[in-house]
C-alpha positions in Angstrom: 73.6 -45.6 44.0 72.7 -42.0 45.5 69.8 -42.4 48.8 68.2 -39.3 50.0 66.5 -39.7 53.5 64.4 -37.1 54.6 63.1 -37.6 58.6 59.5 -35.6 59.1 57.8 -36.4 62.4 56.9 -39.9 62.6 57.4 -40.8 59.0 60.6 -41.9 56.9 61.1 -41.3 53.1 63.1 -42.8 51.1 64.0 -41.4 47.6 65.7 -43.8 45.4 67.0 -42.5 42.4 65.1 -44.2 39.1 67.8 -46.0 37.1 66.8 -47.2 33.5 69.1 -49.3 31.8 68.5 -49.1 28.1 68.2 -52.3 25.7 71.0 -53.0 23.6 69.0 -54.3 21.2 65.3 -54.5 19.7 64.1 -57.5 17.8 61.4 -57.1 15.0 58.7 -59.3 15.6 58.6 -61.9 12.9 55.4 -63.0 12.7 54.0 -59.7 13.7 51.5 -57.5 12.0 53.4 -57.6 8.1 51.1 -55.3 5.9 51.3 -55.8 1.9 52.0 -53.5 -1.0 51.7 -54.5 -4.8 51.4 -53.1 -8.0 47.9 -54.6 -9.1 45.5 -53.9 -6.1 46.5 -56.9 -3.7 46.5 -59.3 -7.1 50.2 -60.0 -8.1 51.3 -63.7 -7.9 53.2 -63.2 -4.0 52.7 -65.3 -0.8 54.5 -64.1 2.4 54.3 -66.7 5.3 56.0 -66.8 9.2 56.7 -69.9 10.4 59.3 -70.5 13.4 60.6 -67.1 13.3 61.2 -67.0 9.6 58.9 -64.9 7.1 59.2 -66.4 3.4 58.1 -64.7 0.3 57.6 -66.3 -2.8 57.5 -64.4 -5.9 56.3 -65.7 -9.1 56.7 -63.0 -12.3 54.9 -60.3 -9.5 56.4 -58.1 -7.4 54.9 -57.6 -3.4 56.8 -56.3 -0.4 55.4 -56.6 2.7 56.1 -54.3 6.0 55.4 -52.9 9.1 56.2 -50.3 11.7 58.8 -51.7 14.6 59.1 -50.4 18.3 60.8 -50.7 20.9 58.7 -52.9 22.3 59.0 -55.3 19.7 56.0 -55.3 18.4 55.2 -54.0 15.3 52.8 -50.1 15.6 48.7 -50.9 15.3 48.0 -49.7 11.7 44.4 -48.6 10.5 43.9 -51.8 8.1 40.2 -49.7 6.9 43.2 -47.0 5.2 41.8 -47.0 1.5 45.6 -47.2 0.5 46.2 -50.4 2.5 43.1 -52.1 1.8 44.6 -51.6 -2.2 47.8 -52.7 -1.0 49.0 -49.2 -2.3 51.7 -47.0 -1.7 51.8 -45.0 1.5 50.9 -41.2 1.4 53.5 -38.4 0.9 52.4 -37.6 4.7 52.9 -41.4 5.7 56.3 -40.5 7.8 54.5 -37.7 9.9 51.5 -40.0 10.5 53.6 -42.7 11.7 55.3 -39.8 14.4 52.1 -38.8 15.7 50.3 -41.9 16.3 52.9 -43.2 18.2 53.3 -40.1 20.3 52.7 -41.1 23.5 51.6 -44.9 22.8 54.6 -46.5 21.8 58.6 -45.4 21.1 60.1 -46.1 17.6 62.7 -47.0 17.6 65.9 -43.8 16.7 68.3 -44.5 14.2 70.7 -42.4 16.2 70.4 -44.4 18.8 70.7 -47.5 17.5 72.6 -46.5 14.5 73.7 -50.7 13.3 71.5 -53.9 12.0 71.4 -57.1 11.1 69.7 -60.0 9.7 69.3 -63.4 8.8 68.4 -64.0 4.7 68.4 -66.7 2.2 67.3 -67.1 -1.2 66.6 -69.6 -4.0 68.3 -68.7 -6.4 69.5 -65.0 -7.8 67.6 -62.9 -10.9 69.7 -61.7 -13.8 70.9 -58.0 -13.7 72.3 -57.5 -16.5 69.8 -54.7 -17.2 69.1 -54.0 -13.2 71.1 -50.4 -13.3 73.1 -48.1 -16.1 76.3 -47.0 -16.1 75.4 -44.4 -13.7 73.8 -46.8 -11.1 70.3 -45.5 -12.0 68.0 -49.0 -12.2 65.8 -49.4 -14.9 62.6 -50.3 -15.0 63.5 -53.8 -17.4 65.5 -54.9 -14.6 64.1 -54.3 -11.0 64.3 -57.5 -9.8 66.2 -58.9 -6.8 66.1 -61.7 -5.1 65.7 -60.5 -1.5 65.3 -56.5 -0.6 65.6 -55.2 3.1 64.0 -51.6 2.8 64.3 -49.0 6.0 62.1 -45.9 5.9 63.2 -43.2 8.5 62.8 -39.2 9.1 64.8 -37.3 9.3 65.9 -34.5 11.3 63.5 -32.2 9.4 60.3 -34.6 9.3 61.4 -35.9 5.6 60.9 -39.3 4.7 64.1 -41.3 3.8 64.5 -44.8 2.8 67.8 -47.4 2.7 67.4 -50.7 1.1 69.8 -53.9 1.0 69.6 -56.1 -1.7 71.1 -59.7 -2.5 72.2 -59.5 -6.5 73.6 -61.7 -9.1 77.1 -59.9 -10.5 76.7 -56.8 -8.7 79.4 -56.0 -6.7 78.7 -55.8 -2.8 78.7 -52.4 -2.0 77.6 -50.7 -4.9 75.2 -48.6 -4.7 72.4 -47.7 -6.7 69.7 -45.2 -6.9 65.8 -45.4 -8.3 63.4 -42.7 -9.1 59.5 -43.1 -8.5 56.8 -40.6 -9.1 53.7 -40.0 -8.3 51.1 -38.7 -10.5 53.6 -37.3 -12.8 54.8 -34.4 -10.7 56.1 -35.6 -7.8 59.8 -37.5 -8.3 61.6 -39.4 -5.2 64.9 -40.7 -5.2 65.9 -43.8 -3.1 69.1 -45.6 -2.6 69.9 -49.3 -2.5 73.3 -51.1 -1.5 74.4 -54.4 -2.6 74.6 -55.9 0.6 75.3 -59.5 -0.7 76.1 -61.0 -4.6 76.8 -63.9 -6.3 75.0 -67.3 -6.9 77.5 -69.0 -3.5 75.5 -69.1 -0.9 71.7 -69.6 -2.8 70.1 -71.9 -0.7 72.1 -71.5 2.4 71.6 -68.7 5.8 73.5 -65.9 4.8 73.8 -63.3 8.0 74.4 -59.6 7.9 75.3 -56.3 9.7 75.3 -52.8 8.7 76.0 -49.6 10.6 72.9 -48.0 8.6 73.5 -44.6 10.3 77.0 -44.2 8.3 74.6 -45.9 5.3 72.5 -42.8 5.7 74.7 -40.8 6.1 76.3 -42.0 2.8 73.8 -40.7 0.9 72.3 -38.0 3.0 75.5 -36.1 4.2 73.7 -33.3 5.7 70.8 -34.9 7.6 70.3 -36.7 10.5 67.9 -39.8 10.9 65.6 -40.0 13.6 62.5 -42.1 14.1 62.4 -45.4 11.6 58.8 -45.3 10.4 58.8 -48.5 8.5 60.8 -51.7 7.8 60.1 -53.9 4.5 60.7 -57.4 3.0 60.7 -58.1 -0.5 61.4 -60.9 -3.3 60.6 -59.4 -6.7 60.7 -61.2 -9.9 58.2 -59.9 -12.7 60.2 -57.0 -14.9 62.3 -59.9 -15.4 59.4 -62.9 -15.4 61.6 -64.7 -12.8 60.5 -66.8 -10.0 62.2 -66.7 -6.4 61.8 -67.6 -2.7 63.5 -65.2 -0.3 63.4 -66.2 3.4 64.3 -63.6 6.3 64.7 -64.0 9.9 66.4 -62.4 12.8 65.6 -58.2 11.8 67.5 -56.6 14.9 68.6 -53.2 15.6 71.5 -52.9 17.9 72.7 -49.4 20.2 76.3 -51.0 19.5 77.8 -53.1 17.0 77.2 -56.6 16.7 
């Protein structure tokens, strides 16, 4: 460690250099503030409940996800619950990504995919959902078959202020590391593409802990070749069963990101 002394008259100072170690890893809190989105105005058939560090969802023929914005802290970014959007349990805004940047602007640090490019998890599931129909021969899903049994979803910007999102999913017959794309719109003009990877398949371990642990900057980059991420604006949990009219528990615990690899 470098000291500087500086002697002036009767009076000493002493500089000591400020040294910040950086965590290795952030945590996402649980049982913090989990905010819902449905497709029927906070009405489909979905419970999501924390208890001892594990946040269930239960899915009967509906579809919910629920999410929230991590920091470094740990805790999850105050969200305006008066939003019309989230009082719906709507979509976010196109502008959603750029919000998130400002109003953490000097309040709280997201947390950079660049600098801590890997995560993991904790999940288990019920039982898996037929996907037969989930995806064509091109890996496009279809709307008959958007089911899965557990769904980890991460929404970052990028290095140009875009919104981009990486989900993991848990399938029936899918092979792990497929990956698959899905197209949304929004009021018939605008189309978004996201991409999912088969982060675990088959019917073994139903029932059981299953962990995980991806380097989601190379998963981004996968997809996105000539970006950068920067600043994740959202995380999301997910069970859904209803283009199938399936029913399924997904559990999830342990959400970490990591500067280095677990």
């Amino acid at each position: 460690m470098i000291r500087i002394i500086f002697s002036i008259g009767l009076f000493i100072f002493v500089i000591f250099p400020c040294i910040v170690q950086a965590q290795d890893r952030v945590a996402v809190d649980m049982g913090g503030d989990w905010l819902r989105r449905d497709w029927d105005d906070c009405g489909e058939n979905v419970t999501g409940q924390h208890r001892d560090g594990v946040f269930a969802i239960r899915s009967d023929h509906a579809a919910a996800l629920f999410w929230q914005v991590p920091t470094k802290s740990g805790a999850a970014l105050a969200v305006d619950r008066s939003q019309d959007w989230i009082r719906r349990c709507d979509r976010p805004p196109r502008s959603f990504g750029k919000d998130v940047r400002e109003q953490a602007q000097g309040q709280y640090d997201l947390i950079s995919a660049t600098e801590y490019p890997y995560v993991s998890w904790r999940w288990r599931v019920s039982n898996t959902i037929d996907d037969s129909d989930t995806a064509d021969h091109k890996g496009k899903i279809q709307k008959s078959g958007d089911d899965f049994a557990a769904k980890i979803g991460i929404s970052v910007l990028n290095n140009r202020g875009k919104l981009r999102e990486v989900a993991y999913l848990w399938t029936r017959t899918i092979p792990e590391e497929t990956s698959l794309t899905q197209v949304t719109s929004v009021l018939g003009f605008f189309k978004f593409k996201w991409y999912r990877i088969v982060a675990e398949s088959g019917d073994q371990n139903v029932n059981q802990w299953v962990g995980e642990s991806r380097n989601f900057y190379r998963d981004f980059k996968r997809f996105y070749p000539d970006e950068e991420p920067a600043e994740i604006v959202r995380v999301y949990l997910m069970s859904d069963s209803d283009n199938t009219g399936s029913k399924v528990t997904g559990a999830f615990a342990d959400l970490v990101f990591h500067r280095k690899r677990p």
